[in-house]
VOLOMAR-969946 format. One line per field, with one value per residue (C-alpha): residue in three letters; y, x, z. Coordinates in pm, whole numbers, m for minus. Layout:
N
code: [ALA,...]
py: [Y,...]
px: [X,...]
pz: [Z,...]
This chain:
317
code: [UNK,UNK,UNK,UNK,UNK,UNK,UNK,UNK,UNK,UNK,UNK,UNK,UNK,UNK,UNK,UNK,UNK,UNK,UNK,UNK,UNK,UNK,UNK,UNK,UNK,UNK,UNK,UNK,UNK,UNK,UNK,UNK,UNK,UNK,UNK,UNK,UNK,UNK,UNK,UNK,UNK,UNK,UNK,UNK,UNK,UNK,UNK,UNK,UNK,UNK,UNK,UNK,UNK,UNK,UNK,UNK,UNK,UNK,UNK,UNK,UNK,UNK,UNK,UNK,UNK,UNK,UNK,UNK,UNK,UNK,UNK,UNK,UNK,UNK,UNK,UNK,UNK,UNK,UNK,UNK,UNK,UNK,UNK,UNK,UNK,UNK,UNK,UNK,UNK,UNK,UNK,UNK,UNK,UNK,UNK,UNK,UNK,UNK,UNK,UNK,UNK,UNK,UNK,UNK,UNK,UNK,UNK,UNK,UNK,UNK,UNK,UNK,UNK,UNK,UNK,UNK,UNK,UNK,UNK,UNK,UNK,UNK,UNK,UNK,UNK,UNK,UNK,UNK,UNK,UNK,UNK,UNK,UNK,UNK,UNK,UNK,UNK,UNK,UNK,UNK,UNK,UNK,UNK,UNK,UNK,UNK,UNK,UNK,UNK,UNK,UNK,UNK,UNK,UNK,UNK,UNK,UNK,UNK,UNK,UNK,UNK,UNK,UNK,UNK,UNK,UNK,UNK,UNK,UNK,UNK,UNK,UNK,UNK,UNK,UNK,UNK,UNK,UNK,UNK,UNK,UNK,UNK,UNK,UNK,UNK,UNK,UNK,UNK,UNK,UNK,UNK,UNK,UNK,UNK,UNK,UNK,UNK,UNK,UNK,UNK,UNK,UNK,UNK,UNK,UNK,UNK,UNK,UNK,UNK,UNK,UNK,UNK,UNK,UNK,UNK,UNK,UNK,UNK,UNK,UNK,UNK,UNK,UNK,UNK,UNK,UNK,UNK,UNK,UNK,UNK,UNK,UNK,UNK,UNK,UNK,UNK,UNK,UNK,UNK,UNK,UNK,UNK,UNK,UNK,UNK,UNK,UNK,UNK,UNK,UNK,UNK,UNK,UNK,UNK,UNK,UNK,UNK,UNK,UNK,UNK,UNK,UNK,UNK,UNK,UNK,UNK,UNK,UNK,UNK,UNK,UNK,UNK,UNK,UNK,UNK,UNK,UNK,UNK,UNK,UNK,UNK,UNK,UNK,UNK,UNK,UNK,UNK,UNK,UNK,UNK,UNK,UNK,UNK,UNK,UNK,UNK,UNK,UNK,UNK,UNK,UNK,UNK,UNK,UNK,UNK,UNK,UNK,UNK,UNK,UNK,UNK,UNK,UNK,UNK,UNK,UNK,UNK]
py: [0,340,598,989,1248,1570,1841,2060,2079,2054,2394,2548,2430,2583,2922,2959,2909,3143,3445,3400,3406,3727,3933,3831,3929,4242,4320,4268,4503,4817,4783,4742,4956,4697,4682,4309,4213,4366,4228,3885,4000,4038,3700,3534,3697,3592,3217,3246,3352,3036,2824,3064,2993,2610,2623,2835,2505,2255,2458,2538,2143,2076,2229,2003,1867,2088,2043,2234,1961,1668,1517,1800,2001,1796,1860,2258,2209,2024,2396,2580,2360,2429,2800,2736,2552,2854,3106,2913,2891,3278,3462,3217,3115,3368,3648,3468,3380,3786,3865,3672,3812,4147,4102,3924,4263,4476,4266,4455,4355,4259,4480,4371,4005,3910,4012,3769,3504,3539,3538,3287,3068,3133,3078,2764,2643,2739,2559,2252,2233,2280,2017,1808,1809,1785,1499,1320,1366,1195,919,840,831,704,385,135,306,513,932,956,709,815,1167,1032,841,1041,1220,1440,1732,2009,1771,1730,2139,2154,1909,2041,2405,2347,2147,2409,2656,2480,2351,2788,2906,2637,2726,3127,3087,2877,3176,3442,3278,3223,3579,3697,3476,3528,3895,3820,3896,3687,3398,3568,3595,3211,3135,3331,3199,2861,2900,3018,2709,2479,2661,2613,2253,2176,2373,2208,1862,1973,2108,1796,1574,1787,1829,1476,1494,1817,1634,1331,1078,701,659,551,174,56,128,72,m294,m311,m217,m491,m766,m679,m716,m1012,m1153,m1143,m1428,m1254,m1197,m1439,m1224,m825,m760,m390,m189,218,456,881,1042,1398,1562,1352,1133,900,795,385,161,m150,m417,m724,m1057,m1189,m1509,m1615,m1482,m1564,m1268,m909,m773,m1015,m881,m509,m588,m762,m509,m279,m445,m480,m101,m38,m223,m108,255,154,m23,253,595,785,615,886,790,424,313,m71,m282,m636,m969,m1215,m1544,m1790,m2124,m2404,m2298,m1990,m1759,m1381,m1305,m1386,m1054,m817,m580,m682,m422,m521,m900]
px: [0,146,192,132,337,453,269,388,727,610,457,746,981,714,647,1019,1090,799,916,1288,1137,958,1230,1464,1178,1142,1506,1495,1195,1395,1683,1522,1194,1007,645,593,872,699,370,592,670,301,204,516,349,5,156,320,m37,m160,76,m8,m384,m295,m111,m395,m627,m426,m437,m829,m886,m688,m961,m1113,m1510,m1776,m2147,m2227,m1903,m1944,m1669,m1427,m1339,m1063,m1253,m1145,m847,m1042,m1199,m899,m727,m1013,m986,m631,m684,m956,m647,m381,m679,m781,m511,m245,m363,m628,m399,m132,m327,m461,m51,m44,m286,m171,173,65,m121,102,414,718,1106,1204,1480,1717,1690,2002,1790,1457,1738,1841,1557,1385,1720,1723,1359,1374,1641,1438,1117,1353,1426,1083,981,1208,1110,788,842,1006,742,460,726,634,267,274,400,435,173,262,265,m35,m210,m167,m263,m565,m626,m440,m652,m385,m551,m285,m14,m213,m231,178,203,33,133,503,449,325,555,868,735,640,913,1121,866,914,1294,1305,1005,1239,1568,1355,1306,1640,1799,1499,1450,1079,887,604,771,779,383,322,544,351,m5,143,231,m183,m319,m86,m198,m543,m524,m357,m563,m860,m711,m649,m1015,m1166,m958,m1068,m1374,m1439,m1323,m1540,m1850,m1733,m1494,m1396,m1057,m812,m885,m556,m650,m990,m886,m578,m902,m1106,m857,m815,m1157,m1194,m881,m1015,m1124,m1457,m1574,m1761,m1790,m1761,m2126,m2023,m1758,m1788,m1530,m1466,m1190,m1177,m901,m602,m825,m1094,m1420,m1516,m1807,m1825,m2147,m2043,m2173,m2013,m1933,m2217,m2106,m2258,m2395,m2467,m2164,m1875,m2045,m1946,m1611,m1554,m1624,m1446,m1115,m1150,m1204,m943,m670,m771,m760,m397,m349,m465,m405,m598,m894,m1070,m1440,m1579,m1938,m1970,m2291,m2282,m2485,m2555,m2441,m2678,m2572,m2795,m2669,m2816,m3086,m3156,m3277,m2915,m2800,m3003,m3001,m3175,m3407,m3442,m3627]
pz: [0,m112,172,188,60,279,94,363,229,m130,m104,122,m154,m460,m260,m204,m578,m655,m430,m562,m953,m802,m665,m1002,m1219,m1007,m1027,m1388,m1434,m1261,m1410,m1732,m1697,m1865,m1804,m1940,m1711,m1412,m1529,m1475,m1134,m1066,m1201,m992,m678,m735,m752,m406,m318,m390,m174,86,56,30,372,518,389,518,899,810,773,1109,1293,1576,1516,1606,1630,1317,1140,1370,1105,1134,912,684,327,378,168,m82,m151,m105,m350,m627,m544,m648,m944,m1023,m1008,m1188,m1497,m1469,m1358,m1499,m1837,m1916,m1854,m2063,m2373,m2366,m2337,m2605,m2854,m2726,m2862,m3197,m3274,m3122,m3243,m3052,m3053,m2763,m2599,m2290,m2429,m2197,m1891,m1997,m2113,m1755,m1560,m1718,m1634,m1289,m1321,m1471,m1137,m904,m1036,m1059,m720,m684,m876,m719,m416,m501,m674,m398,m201,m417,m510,m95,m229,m563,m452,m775,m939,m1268,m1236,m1446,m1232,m885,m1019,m1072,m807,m514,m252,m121,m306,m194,m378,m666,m657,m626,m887,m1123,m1074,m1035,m1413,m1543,m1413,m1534,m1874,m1886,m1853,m2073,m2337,m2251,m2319,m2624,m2725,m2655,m2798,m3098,m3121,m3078,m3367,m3597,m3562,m3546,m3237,m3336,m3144,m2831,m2936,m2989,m2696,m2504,m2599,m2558,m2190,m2187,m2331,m2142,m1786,m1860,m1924,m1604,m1459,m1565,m1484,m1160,m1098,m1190,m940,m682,m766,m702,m353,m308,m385,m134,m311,m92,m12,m271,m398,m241,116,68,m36,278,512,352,405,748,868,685,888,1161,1363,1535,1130,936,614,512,379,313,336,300,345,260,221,450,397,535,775,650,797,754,769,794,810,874,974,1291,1436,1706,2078,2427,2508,2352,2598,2437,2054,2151,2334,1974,1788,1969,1925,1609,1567,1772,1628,1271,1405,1494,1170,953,1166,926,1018,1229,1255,1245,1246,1266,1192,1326,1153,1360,1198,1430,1477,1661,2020,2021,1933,1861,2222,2360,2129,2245,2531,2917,2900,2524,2569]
């Protein structure tokens, strides 16, 4: 069974690569008085926003139950993380694809080349630290499983969020200098143009990918099939269970919430059923530490030494 990333560190790593890409792009834009440069700077700032509102979601969804969320509050960063994806399609890509458009009509040589040349390299070395770490992190998740399918099956929503914003980032800015080297050699700004427009299109289609995982876990998605199955073959191990009937689970946030209907072996009284059931519960709560709520619904399998009235309550015959 694959294990859990640290999306903590994941988006430490990406906001620290976004606020250095800031203060170069920054640097860049006084020096050179460029407005698209500053624009950049703008755009660079808006991404650390978004890890900033992805740690706020992950200390939102830490919040203790409360009457009004008697199941906590885990499925906050599910929204945050949507929010997120929301940005990196309006701000990121929408805003590139107009920059685009903008400078196929309005098509401008670029000027200070050796500054954009060297931003975007220290641009593209920061996101790849980034990136790295990031992808060390959901190597711990992915388990065996391929990159493609853990993306879609992960329910760490915040490092589905890093993931897909650090790829676009880096594949950006690798298309933004190959755009702008293009440029230079050819004489012809319209590459900066296309390069530009292509950074748009491929934002919004992360973006969207990224918006539909979590969507799924907004509306209320089960755990991943791997655990689902580990928690399966545990009950069914166990000597107190005849057979699973039905087994339920939902992911919130990073703990889960299970239930299980079961039919149990017969017991001699209703008090040695519960104490059953209980250590069961209990040791899968240890098992599976994620496992914050349980509801369990016992079967009676009756064999010829008993009946139903030795299963229910005194004060229930």
């Amino acid at each position: 069974m694959a294990g859990s990333g640290d999306s903590t560190r994941a988006i430490l790593f990406a906001l620290g690569a976004n606020f250095a890409i800031a203060c170069a792009k920054g640097t860049a834009a006084f020096f050179t008085g460029s407005s698209a440069m500053l624009a950049e700077t703008v755009h660079s700032l808006a991404d650390c926003g978004n890890q900033l509102l992805l740690l706020f979601g992950m200390k939102q969804a830490k919040r203790p139950p409360s009457p009004d969320y008697p199941l906590g509050y885990g499925k906050a960063i599910y929204f945050w993380s949507f929010l997120v994806a929301l940005m990196l399609f309006s701000v990121g890509g929408m805003f590139s694809l107009y920059e685009g458009v903008h400078k196929l009509e309005d098509r401008e040589p670029i000027t200070h080349w050796y500054w954009a040349v060297g931003v975007l390299t220290f641009g593209i070395i920061a996101e790849g630290i980034s990136m790295r770490a990031c992808m060390q992190e959901i190597a711990k998740a992915r388990g065996d499983r391929s990159l493609w399918r853990w993306f879609r099956e992960s329910r760490q929503a915040e490092l589905v969020v890093i993931f897909g914003e650090d790829l676009a980032a880096l594949l950006g800015l690798v298309f933004a200098l190959i755009a702008v080297v293009l440029a230079v050699v050819t004489g012809n700004p319209v590459w900066d143009a296309i390069g530009t427009i292509a950074i748009g299109v491929l934002l919004i289609v992360v973006a969207v990918f990224v918006a539909v995982e979590v969507q799924a876990l907004l509306i209320g998605q089960s755990v991943d099939w791997y655990t689902q199955q580990a928690i399966r073959e545990y009950l069914e191990a166990q000597p107190q269970v005849a057979k699973v009937i039905s087994l339920i689970t939902l992911q919130l946030g990073n703990e889960m919430m299970v239930s299980v209907q079961a039919e149990m072996l017969e017991r001699p009284s209703s008090t040695a059923l519960i104490e059953d059931i209980n250590a069961i519960e209990a040791r899968m709560k240890a098992k599976f530490p994620m496992v914050r709520w349980s509801f369990f619904e016992p079967e009676i399998a009756l064999g010829s030494g008993s009946t139903d009235q030795d299963y229910l309550a005194p004060d229930a015959r």
